[in-house]
MOPAC internal coordinates of N, CA, C and O (Angstrom, degrees):
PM7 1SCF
backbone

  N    0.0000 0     0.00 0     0.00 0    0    0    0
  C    1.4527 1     0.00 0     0.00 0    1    0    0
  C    1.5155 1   107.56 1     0.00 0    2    1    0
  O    1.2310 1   123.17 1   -48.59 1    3    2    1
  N    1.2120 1   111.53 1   131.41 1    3    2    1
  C    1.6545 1   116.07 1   177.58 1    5    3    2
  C    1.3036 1   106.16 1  -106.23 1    6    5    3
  O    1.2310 1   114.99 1   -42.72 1    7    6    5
  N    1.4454 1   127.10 1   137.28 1    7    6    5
  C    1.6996 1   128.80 1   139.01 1    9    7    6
  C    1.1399 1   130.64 1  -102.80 1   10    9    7
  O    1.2310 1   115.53 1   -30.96 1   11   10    9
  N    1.4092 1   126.08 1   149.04 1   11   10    9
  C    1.3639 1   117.98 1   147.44 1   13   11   10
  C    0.9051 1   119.88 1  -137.38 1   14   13   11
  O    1.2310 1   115.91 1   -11.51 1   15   14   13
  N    0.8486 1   125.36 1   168.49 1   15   14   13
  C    1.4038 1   145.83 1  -155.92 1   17   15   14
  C    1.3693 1   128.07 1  -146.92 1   18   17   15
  O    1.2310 1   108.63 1   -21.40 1   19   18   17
  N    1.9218 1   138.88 1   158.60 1   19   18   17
  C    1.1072 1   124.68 1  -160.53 1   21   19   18
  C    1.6354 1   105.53 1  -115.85 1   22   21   19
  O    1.2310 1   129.89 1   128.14 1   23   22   21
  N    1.2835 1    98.53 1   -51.86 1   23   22   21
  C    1.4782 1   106.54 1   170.58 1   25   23   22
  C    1.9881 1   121.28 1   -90.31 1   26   25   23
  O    1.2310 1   117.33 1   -52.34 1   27   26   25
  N    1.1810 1   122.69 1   127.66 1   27   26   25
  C    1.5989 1   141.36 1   167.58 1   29   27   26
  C    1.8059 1    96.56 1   -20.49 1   30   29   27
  O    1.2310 1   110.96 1   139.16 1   31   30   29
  N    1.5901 1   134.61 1   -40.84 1   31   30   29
  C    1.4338 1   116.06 1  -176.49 1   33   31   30
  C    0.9681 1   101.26 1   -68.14 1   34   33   31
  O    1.2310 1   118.45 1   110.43 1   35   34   33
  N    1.3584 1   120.55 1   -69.57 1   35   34   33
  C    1.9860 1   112.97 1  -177.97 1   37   35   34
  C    1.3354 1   113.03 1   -26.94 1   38   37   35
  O    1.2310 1   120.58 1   123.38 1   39   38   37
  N    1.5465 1   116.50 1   -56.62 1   39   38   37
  C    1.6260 1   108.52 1  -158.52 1   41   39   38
  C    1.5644 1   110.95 1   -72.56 1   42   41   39
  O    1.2310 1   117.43 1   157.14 1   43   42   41
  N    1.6349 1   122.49 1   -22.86 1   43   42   41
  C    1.4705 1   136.20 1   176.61 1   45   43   42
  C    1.8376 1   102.04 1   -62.92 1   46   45   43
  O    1.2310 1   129.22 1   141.01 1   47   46   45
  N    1.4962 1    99.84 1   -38.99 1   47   46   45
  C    1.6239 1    92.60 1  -166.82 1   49   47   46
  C    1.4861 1   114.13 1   -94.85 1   50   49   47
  O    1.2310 1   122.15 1  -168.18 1   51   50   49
  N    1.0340 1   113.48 1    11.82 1   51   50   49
  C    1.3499 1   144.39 1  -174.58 1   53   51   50
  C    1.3529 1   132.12 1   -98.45 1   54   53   51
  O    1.2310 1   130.07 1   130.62 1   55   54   53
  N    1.5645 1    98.19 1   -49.38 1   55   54   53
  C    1.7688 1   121.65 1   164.75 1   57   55   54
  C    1.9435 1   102.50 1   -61.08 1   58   57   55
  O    1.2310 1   123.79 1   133.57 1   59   58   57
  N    1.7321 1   110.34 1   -46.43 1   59   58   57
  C    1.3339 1   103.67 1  -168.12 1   61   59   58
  C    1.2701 1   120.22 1   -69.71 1   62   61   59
  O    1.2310 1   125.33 1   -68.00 1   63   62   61
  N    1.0787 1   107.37 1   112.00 1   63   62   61
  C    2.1163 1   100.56 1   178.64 1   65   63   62
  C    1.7190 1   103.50 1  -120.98 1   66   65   63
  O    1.2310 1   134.17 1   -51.81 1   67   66   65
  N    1.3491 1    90.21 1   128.19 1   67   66   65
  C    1.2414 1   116.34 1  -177.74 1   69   67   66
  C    1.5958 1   100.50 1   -94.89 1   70   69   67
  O    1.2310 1   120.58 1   -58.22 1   71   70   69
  N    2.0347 1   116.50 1   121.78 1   71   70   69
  C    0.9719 1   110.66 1   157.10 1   73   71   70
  C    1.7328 1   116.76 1  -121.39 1   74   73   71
  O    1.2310 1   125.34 1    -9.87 1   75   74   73
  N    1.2725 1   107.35 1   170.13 1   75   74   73
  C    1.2904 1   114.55 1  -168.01 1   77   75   74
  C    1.7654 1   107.00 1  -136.51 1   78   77   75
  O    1.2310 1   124.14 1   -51.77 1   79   78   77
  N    1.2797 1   109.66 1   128.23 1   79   78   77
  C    1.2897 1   128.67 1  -169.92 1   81   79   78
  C    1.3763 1   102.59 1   -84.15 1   82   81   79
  O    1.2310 1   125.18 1   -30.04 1   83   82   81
  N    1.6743 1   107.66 1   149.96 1   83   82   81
  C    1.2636 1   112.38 1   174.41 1   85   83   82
  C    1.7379 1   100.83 1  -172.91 1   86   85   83
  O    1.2310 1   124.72 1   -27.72 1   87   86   85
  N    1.5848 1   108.55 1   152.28 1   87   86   85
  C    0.9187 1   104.19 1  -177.19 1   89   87   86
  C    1.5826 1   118.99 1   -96.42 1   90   89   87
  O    1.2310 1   130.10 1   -28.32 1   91   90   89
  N    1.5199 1    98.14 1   151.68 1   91   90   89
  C    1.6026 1    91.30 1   170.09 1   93   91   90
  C    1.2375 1   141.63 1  -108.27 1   94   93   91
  O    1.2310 1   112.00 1   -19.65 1   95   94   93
  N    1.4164 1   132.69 1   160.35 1   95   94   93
  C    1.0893 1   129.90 1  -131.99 1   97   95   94
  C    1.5640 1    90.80 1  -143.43 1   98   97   95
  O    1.2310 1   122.25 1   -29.59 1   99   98   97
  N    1.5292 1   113.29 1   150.41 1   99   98   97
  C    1.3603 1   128.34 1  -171.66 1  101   99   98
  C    1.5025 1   111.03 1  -123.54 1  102  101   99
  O    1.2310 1   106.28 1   -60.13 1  103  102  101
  N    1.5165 1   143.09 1   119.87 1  103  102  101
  C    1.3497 1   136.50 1  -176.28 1  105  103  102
  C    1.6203 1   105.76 1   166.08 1  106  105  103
  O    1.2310 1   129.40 1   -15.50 1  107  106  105
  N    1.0076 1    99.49 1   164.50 1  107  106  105
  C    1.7676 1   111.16 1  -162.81 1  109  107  106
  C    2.0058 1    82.45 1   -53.81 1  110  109  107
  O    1.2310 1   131.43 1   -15.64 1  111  110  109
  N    1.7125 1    95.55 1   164.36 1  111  110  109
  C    1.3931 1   119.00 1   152.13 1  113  111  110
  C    1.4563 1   121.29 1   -87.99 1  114  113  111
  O    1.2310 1   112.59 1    11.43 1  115  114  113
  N    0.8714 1   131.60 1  -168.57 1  115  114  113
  C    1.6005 1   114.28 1   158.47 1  117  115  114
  C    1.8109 1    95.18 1   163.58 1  118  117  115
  O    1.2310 1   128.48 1   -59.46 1  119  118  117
  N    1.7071 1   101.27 1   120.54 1  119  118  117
  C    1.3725 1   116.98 1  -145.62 1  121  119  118
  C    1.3280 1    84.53 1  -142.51 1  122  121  119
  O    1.2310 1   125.02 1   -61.54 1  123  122  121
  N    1.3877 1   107.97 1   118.46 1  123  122  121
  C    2.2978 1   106.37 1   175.21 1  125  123  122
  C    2.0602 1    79.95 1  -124.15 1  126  125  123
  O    1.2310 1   143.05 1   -39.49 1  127  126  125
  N    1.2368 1    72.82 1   140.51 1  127  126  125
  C    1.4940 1   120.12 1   168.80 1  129  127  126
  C    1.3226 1   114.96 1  -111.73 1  130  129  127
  O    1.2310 1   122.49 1   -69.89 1  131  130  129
  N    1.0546 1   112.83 1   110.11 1  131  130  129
  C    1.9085 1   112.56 1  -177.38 1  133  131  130
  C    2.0361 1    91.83 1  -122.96 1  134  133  131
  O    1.2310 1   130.35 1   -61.05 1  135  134  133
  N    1.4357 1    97.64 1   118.95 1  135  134  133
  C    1.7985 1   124.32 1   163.08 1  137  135  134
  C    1.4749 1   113.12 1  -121.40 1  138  137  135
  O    1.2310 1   132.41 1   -38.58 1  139  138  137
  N    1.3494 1    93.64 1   141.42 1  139  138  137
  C    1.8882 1   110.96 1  -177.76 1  141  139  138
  C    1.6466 1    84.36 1   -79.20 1  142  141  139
  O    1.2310 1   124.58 1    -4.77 1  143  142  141
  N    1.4048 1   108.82 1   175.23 1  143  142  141
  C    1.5044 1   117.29 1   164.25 1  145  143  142
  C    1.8163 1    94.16 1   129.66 1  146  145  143
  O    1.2310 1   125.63 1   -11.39 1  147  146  145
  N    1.3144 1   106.80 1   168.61 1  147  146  145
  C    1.6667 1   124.85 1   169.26 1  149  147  146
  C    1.2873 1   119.63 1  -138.14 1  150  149  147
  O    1.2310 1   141.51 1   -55.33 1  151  150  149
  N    1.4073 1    75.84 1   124.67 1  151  150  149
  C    1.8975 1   106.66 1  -169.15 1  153  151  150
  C    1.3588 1   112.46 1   -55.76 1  154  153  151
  O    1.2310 1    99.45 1   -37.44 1  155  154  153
  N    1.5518 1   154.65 1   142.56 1  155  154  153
  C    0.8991 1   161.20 1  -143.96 1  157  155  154
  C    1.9315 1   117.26 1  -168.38 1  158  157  155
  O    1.2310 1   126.49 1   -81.15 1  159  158  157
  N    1.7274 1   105.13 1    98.85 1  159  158  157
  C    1.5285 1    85.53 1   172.34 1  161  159  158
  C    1.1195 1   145.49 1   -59.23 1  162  161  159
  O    1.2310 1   114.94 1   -16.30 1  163  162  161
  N    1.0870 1   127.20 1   163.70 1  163  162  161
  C    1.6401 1   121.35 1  -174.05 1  165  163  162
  C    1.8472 1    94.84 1   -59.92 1  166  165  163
  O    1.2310 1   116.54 1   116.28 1  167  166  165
  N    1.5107 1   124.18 1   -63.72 1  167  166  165
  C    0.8646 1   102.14 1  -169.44 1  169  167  166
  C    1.9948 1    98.86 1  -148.00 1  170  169  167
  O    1.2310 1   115.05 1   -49.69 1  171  170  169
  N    0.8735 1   126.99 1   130.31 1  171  170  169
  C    1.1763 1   137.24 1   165.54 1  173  171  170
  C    1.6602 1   136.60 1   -53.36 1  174  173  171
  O    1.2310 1   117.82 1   -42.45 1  175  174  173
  N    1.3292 1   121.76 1   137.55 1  175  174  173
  C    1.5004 1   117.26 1  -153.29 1  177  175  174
  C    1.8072 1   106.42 1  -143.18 1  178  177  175
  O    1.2310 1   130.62 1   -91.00 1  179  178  177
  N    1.3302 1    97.11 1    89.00 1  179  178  177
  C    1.6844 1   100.91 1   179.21 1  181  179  178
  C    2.1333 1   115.77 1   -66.68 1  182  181  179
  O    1.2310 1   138.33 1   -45.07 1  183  182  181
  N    1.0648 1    82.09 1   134.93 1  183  182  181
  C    1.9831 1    86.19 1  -162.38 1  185  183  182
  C    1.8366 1    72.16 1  -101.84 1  186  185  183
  O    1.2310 1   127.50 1   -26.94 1  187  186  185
  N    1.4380 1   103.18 1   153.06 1  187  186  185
  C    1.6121 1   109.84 1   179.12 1  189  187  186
  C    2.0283 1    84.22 1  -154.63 1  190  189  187
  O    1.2310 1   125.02 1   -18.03 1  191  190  189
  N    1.1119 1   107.96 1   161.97 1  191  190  189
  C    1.6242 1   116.78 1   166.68 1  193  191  190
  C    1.5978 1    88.66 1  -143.81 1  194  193  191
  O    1.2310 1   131.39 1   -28.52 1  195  194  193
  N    2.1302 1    95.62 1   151.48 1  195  194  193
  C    1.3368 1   109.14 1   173.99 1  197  195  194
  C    2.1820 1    90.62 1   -76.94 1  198  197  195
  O    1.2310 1   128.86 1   148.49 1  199  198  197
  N    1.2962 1   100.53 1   -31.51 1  199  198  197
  C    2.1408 1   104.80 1  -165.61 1  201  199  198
  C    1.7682 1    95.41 1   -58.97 1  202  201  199
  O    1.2310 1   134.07 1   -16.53 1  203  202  201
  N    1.1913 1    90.39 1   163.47 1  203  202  201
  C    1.5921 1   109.81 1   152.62 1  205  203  202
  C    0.9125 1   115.38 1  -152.29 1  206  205  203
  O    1.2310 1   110.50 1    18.94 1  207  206  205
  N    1.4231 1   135.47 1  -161.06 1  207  206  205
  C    1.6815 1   140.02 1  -137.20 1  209  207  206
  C    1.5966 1   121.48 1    91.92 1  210  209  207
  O    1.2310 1   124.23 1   -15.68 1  211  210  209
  N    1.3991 1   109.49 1   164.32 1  211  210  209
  C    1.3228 1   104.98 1   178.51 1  213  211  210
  C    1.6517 1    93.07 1   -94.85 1  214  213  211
  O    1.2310 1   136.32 1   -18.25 1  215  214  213
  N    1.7062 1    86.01 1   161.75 1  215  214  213
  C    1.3857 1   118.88 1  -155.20 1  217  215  214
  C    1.7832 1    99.86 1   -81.69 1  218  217  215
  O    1.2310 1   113.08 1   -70.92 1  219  218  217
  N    1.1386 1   130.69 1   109.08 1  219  218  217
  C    1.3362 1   124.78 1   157.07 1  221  219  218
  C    1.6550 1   131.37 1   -71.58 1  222  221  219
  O    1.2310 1   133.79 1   146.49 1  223  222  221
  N    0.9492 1    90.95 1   -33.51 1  223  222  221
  C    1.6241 1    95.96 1   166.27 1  225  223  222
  C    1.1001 1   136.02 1  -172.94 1  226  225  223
  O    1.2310 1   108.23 1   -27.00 1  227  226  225
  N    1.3634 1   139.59 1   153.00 1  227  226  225
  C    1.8638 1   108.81 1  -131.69 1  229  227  226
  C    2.6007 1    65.73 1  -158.67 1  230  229  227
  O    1.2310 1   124.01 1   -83.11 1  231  230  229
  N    1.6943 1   109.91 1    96.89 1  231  230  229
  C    1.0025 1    78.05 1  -165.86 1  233  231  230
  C    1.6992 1   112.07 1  -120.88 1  234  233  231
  O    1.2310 1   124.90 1  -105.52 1  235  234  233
  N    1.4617 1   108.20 1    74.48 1  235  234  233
  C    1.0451 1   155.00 1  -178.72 1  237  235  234
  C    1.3999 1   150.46 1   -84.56 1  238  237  235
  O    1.2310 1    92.90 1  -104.66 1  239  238  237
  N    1.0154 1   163.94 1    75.34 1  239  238  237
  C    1.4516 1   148.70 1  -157.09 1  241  239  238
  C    1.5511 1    97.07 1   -94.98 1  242  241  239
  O    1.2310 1   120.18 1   -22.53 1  243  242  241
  N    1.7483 1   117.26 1   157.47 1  243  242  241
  C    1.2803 1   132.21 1   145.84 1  245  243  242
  C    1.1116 1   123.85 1   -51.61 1  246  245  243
  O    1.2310 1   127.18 1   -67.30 1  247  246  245
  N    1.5328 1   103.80 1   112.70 1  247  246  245
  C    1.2328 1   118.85 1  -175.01 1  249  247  246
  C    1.7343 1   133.88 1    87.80 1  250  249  247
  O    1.2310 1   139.18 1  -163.41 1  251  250  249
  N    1.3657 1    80.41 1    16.59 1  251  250  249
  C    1.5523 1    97.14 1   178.08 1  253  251  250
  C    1.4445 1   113.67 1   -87.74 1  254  253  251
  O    1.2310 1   114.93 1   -27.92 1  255  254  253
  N    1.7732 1   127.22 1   152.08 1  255  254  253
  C    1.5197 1   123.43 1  -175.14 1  257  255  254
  C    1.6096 1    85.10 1   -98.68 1  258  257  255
  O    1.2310 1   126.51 1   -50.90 1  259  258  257
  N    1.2012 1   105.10 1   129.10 1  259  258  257
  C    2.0670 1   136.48 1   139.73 1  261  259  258
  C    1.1983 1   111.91 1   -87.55 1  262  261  259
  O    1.2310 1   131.10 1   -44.40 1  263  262  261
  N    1.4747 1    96.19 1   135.60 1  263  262  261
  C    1.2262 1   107.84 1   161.38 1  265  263  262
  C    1.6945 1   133.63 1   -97.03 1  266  265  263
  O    1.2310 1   123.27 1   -32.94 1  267  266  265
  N    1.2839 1   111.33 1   147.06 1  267  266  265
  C    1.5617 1   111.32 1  -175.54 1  269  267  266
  C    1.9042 1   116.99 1   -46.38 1  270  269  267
  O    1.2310 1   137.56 1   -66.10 1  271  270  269
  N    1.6862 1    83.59 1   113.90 1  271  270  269
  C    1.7612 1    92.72 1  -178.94 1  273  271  270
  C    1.3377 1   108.36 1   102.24 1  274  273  271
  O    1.2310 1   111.64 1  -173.87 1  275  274  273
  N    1.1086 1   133.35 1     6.13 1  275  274  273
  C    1.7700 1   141.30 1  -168.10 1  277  275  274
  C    1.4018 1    82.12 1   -96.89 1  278  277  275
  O    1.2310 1   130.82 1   -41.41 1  279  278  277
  N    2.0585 1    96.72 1   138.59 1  279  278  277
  C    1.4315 1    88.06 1   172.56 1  281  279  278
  C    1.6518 1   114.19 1   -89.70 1  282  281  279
  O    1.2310 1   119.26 1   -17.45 1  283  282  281
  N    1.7869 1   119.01 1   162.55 1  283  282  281
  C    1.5217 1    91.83 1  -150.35 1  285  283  282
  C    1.8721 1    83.91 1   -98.79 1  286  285  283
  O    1.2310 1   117.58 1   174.90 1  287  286  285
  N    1.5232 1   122.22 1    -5.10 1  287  286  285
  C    1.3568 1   131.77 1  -166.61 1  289  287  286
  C    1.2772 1   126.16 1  -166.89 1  290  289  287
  O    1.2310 1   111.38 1   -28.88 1  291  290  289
  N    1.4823 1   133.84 1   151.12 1  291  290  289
  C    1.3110 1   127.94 1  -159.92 1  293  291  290
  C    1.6134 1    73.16 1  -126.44 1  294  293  291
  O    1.2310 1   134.98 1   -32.39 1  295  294  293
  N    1.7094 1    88.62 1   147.61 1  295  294  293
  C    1.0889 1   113.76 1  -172.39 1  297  295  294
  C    1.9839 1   102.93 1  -119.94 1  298  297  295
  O    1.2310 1   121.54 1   -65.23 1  299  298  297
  N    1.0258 1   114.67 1   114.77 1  299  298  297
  C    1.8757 1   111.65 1   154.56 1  301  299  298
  C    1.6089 1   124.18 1   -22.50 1  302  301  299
  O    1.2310 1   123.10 1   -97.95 1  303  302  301
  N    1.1488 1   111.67 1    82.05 1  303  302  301
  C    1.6732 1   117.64 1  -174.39 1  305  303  302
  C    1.6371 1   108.41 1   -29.49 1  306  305  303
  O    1.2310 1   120.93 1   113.67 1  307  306  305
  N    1.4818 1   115.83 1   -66.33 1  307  306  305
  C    1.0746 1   137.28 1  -155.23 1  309  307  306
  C    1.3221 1   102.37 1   -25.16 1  310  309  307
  O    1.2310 1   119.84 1   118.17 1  311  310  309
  N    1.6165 1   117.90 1   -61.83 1  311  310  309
  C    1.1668 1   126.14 1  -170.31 1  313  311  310
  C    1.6074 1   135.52 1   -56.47 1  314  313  311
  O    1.2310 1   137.28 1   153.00 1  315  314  313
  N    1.5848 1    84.13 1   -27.00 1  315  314  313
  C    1.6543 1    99.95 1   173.86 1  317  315  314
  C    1.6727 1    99.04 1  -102.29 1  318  317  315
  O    1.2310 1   116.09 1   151.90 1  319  318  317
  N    1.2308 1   125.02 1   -28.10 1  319  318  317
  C    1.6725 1   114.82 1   164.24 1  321  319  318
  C    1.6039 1   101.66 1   -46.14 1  322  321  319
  O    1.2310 1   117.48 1   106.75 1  323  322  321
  N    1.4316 1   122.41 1   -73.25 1  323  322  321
  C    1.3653 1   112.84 1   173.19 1  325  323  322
  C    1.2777 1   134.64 1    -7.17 1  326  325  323
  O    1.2310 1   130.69 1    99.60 1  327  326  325
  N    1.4037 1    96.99 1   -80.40 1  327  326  325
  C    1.4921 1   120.45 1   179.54 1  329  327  326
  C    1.5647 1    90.92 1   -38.98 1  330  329  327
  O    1.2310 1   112.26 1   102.45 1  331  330  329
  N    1.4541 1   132.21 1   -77.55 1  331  330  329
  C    1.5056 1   121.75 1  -145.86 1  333  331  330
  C    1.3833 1    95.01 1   -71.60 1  334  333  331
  O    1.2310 1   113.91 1   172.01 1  335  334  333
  N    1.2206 1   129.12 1    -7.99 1  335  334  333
  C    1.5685 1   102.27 1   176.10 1  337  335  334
  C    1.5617 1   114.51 1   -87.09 1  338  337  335
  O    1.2310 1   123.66 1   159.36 1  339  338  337
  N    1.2501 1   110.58 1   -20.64 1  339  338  337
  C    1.8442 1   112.29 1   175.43 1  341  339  338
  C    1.0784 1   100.62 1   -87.78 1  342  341  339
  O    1.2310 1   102.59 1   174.85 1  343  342  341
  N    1.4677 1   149.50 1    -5.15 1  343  342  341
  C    1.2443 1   146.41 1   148.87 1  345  343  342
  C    1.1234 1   110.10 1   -43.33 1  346  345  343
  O    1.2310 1   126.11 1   108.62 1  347  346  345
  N    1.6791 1   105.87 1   -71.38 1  347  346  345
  C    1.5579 1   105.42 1  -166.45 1  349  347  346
  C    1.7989 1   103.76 1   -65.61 1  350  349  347
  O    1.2310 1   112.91 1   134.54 1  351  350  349
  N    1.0434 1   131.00 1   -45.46 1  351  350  349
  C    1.1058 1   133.42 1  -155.59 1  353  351  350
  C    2.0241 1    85.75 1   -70.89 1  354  353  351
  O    1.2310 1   106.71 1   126.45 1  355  354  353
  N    0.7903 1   142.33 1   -53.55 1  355  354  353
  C    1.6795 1   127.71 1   163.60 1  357  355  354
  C    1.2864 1    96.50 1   -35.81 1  358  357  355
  O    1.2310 1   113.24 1   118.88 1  359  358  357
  N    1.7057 1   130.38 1   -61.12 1  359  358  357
  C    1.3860 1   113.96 1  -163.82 1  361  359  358
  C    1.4564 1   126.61 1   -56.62 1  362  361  359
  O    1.2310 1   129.19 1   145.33 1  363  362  361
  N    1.5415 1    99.90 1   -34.67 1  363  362  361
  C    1.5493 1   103.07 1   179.28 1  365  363  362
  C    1.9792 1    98.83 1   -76.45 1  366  365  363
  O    1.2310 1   103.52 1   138.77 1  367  366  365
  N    1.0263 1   147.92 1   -41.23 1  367  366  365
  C    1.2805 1   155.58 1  -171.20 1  369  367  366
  C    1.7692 1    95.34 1   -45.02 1  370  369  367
  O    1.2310 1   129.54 1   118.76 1  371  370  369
  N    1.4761 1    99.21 1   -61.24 1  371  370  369
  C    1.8275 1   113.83 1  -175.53 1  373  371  370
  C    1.6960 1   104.92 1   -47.57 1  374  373  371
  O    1.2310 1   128.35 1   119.96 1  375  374  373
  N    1.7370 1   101.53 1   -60.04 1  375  374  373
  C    0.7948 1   114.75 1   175.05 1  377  375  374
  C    1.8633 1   133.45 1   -33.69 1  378  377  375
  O    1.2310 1   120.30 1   143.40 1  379  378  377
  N    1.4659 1   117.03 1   -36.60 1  379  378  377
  C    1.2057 1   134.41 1  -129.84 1  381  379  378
  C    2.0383 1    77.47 1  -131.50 1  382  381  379
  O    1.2310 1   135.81 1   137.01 1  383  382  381
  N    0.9021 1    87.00 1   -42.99 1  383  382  381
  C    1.9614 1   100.33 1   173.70 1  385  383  382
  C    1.9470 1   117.72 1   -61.19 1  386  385  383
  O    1.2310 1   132.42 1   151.82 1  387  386  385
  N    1.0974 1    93.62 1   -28.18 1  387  386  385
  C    1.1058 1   102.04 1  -177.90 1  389  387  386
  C    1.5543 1   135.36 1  -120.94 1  390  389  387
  O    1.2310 1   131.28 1  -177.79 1  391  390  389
  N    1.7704 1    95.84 1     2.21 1  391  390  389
  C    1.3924 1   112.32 1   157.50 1  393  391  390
  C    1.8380 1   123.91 1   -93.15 1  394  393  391
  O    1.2310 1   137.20 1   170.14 1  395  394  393
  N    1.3078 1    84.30 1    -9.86 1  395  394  393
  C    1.6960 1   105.52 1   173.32 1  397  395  394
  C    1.8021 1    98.42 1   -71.22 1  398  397  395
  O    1.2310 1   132.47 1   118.68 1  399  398  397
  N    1.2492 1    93.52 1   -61.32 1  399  398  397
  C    1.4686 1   109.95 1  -160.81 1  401  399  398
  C    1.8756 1    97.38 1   -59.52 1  402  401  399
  O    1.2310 1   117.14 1   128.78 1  403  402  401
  N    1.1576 1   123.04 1   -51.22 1  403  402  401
  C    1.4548 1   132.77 1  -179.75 1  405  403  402
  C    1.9301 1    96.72 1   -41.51 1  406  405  403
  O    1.2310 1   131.05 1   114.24 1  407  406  405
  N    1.4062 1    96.29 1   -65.76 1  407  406  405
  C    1.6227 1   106.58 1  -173.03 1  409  407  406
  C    1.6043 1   128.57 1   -70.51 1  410  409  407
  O    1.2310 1   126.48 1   172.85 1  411  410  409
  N    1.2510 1   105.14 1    -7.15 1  411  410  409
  C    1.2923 1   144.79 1   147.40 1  413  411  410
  C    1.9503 1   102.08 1   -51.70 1  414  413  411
  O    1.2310 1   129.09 1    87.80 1  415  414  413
  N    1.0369 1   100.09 1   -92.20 1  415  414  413
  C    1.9281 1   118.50 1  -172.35 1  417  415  414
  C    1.5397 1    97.57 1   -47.06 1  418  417  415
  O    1.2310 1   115.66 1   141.38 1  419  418  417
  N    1.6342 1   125.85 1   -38.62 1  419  418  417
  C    1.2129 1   103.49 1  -171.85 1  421  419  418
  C    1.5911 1   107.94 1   -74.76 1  422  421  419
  O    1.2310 1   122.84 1   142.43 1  423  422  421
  N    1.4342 1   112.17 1   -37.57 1  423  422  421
  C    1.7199 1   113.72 1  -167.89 1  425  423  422
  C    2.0657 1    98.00 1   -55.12 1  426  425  423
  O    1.2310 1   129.28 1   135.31 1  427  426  425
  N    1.3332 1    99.71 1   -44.69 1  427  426  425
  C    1.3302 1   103.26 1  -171.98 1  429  427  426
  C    1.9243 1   117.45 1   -48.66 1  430  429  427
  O    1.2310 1   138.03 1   141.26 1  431  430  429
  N    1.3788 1    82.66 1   -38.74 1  431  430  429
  C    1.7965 1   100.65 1  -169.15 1  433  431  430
  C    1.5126 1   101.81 1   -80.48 1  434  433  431
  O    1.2310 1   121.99 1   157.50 1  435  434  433
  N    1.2167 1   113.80 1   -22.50 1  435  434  433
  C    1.6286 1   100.25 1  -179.75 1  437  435  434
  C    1.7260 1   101.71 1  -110.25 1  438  437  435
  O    1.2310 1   119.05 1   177.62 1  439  438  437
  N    1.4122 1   119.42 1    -2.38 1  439  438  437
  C    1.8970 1   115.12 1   154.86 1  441  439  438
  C    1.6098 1    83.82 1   -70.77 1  442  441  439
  O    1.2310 1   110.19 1   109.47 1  443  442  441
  N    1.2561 1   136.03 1   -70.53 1  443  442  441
  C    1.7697 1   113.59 1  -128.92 1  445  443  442
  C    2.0053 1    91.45 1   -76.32 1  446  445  443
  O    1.2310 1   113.96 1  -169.31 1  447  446  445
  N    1.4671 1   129.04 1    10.69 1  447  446  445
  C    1.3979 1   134.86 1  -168.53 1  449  447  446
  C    1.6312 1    88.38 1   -85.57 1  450  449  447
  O    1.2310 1   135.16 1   113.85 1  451  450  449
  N    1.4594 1    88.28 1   -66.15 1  451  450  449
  C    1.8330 1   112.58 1   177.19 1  453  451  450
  C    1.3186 1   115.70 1   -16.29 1  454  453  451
  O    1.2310 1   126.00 1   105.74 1  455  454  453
  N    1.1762 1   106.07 1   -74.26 1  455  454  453
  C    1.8905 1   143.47 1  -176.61 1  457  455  454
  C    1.0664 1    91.42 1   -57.02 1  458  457  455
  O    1.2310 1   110.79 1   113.95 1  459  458  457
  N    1.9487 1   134.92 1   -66.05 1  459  458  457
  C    1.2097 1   122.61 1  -149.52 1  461  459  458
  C    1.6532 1   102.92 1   -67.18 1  462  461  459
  O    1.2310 1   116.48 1   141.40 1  463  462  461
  N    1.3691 1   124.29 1   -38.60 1  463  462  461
  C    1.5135 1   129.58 1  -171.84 1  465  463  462
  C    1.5074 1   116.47 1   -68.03 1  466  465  463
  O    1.2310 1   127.34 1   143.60 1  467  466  465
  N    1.3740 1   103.49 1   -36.40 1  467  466  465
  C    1.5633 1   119.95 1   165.23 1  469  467  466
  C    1.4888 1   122.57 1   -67.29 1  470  469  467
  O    1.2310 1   116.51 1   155.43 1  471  470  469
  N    1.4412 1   124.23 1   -24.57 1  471  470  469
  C    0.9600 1   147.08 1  -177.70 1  473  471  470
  C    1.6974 1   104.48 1   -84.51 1  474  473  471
  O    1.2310 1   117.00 1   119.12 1  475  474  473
  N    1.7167 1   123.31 1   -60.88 1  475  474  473
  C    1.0247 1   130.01 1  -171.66 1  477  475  474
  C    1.9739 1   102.59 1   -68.21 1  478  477  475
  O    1.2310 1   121.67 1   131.35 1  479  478  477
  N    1.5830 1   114.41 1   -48.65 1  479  478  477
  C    1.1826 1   102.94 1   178.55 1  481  479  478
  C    1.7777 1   135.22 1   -58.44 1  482  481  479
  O    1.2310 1   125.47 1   163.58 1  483  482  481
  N    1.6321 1   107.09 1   -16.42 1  483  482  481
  C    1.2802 1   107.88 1   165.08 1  485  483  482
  C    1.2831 1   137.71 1   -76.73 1  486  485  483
  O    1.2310 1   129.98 1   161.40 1  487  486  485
  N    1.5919 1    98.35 1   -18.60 1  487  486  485
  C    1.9746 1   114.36 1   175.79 1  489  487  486
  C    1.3611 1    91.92 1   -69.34 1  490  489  487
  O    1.2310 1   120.10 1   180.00 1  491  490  489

């Protein structure tokens, strides 16, 4: 650091440096900064499931990192056991609906055969 100066008091009070001893000391710093404002993520990530049920355990904290493929929650089977069993049981219903209906079209197709031959042999 340089001074100068114009007049002899400055440069007299200037030359004198007063130091003062002290000892030093070794240990964390620790400096809080408190700002108003609202925090904002970089970018936001909607979680959706095709399942439902209630949630058994979700085992997680806010703000915790997952990793890709971790499950994020266990879900209560029961509810989705359900579901696939009234599924299938519609499937067999459809199923069972539409072998009627098949056996149905054939009886029909071989009456209007019936009729047509019975029909042609009386002209």
């Amino acid at each position: 650091v340089y001074t100068f100066s114009r007049n002899s008091k400055d440069s007299e009070a200037l030359s004198t440096v007063n130091y003062k001893k002290v000892n030093v000391l070794t240990g964390d710093l620790t400096v809080k900064v408190s700002a108003k404002g609202i925090v904002e993520p970089n970018f936001k990530v909607e979680v959706k499931s095709k399942a439902s049920g209630k949630i058994l355990s979700f085992p997680f904290e806010e703000g915790r990192y997952i990793k890709k493929g971790q499950p994020l929650l266990h879900l209560k089977k029961n509810d989705e056991t359900r579901n696939v069993a009234k599924a299938k049981a519609d499937l067999a219903s459809g199923e069972a609906s539409l072998k009627k209906a098949e056996t149905a079209l054939l009886l029909q197709k071989h009456r209007y055969e019936t009729d047509l031959k019975v029909t042609a042999s009386e002209i």
